[in-house]
N, C-alpha and C positions, 0 to 999 in steps of 0.2 A: 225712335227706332225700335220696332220689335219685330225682329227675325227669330225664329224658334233654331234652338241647336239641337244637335244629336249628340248626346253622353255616349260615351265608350269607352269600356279600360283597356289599355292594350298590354301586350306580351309580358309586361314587368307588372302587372299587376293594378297600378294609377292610372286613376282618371284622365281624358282626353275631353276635349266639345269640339265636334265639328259644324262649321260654318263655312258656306262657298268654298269646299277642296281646302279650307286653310285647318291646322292643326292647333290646338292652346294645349297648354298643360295650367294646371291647377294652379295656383299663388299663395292666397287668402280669402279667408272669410273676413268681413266691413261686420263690425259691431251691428250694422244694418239688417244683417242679411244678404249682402250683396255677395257676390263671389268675382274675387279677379282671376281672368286667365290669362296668360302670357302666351304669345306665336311659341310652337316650340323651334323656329329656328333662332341660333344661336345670335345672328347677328341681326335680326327683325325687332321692332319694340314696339309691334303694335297688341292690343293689348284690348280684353272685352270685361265687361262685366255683365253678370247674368244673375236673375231674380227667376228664381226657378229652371224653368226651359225655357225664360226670354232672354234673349240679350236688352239690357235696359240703355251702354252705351258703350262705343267705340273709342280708342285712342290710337291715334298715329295712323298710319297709313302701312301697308307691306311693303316691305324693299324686295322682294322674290317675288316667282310665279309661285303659282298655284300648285299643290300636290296633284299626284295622277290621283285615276280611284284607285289602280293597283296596288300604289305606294303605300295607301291608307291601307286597301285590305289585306295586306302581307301586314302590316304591326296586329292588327284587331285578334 
C-alpha cells in the first residue's frame, strides 16, 4: 500500500497526516525510520505508518465516519 499523505501542523502547534478525511497524530519514531500515527479520535485504534510521505502500512480498520473538510480546515 502506498497512498501519499498530507502533513499539517494544526492550531497547538503538532504534527497531523492526512489520509481519506481521516486525521493521525504523531506516536513514534521505529529505530527504522518508520513513523507511527494514531487516528486522533479517542476511541478509534486504527493506526498508519509512514516512510516519508508514504504510507508503508495500515492497522485496524475506523470505527467513525470520516471528518468533513471543514472540520479539518478550522484545526489547520
Amino acid at each position: 500500500m502506498e497512498n501519499k499523505v498530507n502533513f499539517i501542523t494544526y492550531e497547538k502547534g503538532k504534527p497531523l497526516v492526512l489520509l481519506n478525511l481521516h486525521k493521525y497524530r504523531f506516536i513514534r519514531e521505529r529505530k527504522d525510520g518508520m513513523k507511527k500515527w494514531l487516528c486522533t479520535k479517542k476511541t478509534c485504534y486504527a493506526s498508519i505508518f509512514t516512510n516519508g510521505e508514504y504510507v508503508h502500512e495500515t492497522i485496524n480498520e475506523h470505527n467513525h465516519t470520516e471528518n468533513s473538510q471543514q472540520s479539518i480546515e478550522r484545526q489547520v
